[in-house]
C-alpha positions as CSV (number, residue, x, y, z in Angstrom):
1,X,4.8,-18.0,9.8
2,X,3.9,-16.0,6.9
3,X,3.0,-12.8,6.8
4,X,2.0,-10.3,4.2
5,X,2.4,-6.7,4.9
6,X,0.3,-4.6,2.8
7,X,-1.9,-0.8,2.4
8,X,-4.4,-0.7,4.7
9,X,-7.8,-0.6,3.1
10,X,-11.4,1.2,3.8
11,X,-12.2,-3.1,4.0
12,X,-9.7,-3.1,7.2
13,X,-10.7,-0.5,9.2
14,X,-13.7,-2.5,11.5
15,X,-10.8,-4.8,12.1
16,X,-8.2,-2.9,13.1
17,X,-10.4,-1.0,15.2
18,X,-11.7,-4.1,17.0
19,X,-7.7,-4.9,17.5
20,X,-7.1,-1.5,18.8
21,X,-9.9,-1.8,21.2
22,X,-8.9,-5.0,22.7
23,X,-5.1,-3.2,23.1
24,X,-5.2,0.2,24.4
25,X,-7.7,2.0,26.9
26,X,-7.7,5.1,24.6
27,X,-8.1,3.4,21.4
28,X,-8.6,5.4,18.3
29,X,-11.7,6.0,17.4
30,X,-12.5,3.9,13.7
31,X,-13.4,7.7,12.0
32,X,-9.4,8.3,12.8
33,X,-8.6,5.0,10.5
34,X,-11.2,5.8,8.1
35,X,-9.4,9.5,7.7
36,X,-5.8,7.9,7.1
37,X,-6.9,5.2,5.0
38,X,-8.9,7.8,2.9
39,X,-7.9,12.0,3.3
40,X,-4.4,12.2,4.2
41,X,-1.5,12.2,1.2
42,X,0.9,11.8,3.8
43,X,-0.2,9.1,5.8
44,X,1.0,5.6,5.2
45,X,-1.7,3.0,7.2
46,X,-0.1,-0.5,6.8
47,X,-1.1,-3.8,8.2
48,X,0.1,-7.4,9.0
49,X,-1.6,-10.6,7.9
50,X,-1.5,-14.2,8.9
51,X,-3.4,-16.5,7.1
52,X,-5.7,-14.2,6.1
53,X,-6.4,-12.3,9.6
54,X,-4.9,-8.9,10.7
55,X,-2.4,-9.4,13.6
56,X,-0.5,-5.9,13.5
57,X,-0.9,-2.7,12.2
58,X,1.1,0.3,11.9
59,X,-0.2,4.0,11.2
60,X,3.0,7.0,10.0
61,X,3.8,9.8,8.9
62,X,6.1,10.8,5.8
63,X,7.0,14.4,5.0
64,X,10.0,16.0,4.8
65,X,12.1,13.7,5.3
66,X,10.4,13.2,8.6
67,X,8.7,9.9,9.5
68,X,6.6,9.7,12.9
69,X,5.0,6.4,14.0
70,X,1.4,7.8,15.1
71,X,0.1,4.1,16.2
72,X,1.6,0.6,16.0
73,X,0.3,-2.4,17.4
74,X,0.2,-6.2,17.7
75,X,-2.4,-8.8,18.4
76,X,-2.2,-10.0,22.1
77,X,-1.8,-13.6,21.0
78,X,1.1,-12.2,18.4
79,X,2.9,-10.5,20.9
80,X,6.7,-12.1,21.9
81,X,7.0,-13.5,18.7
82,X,9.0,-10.4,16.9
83,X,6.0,-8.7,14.6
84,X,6.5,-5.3,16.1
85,X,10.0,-5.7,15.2
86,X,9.3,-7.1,11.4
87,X,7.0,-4.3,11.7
88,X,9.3,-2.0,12.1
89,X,12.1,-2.9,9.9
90,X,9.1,-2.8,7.1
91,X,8.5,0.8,7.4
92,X,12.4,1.9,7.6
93,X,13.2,-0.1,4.2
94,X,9.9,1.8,3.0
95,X,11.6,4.8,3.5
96,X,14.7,4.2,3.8
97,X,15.5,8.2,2.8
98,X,14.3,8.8,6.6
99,X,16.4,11.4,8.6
100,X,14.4,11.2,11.8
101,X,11.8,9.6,13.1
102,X,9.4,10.3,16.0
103,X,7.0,8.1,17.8
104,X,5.3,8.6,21.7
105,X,4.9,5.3,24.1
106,X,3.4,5.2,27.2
107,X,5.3,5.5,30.0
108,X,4.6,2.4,31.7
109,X,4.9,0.3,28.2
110,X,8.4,-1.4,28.7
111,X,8.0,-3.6,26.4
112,X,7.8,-1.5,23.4
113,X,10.3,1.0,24.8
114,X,12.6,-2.1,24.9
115,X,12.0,-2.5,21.0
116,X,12.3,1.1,20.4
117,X,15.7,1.2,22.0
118,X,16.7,-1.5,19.7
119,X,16.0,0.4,16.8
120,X,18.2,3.5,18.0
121,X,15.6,5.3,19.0
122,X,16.2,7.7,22.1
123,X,13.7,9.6,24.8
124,X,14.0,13.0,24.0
125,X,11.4,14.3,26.4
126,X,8.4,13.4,28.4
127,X,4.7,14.8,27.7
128,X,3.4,14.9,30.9
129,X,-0.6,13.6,31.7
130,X,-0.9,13.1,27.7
131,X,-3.1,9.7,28.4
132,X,-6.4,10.1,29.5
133,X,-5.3,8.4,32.7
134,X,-3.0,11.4,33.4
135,X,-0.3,8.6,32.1
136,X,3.0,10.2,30.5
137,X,4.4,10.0,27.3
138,X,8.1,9.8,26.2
139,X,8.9,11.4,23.2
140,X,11.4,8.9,21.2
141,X,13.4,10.1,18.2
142,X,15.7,7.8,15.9
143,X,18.2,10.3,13.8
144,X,19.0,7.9,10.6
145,X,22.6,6.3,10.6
146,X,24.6,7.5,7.7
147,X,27.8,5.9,6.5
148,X,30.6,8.5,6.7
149,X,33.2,8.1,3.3
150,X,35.9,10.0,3.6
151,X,37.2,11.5,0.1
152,X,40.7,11.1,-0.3
């Protein structure tokens, strides 16, 4: 399996938007893509090819230090096979200055709050009825690890 992980481009944005459609019943609408991939100087839109077709993308946030995940996904017939994971060890080595980073999951996705735990991140709080569906969000947060040297 190889994969390329690169900018998302204007090109991208009719796929991705079919993928996010097929994944989520609120999916972002393709003007929201269109305004990361083009007006937003903090946004970093990235996305994962296989042989030439998107399987994952992943939509963030850098300012301040402060990195939040605002939409990550993987192809249904990619899923199990650890690209939300490669996904997200990409975007921490991308900024690997990072002292916290945020990120809301659905409630019910167990799956991905499996993966998030992995990565140190913790439930801070819950948005209640933030889904359409009146569906709750947790609110995750990962507070960077920082190696602790003692001065003698």
């Amino acid at each position: 399996m190889k994969l390329i992980f690169r900018r998302m481009q204007l090109c991208d944005v009719i796929a991705v938007s079919k993928l996010e459609s097929k994944l989520f019943t609120d999916p972002w609408p393709k003007k929201s893509f269109i305004n990361e991939v083009l007006a937003n100087d903090i946004s970093f839109p990235f996305v994962v090819e296989e042989n030439d077709k998107i399987i994952g993308y992943i939509i963030c946030w850098y300012y301040l230090k402060e990195l939040h995940i605002g939409n990550i996904a993987v192809s249904r017939e990619k899923q199990g096979k650890g690209i939300g994971k490669l996904i997200l060890k990409y975007i921490f080595t991308r900024f690997p200055d990072f002292e916290k980073s945020f990120l809301e999951v659905r409630e019910s996705n167990k799956i991905a709050i499996n993966l998030y735990h992995n990565f140190g991140f913790k439930t801070t709080y819950r948005r209640k009825s933030y889904y359409s569906n009146g569906e709750d969000a947790l609110v995750m947060v990962k507070i960077r690890e920082y190696n602790h040297i003692k001065e003698k």
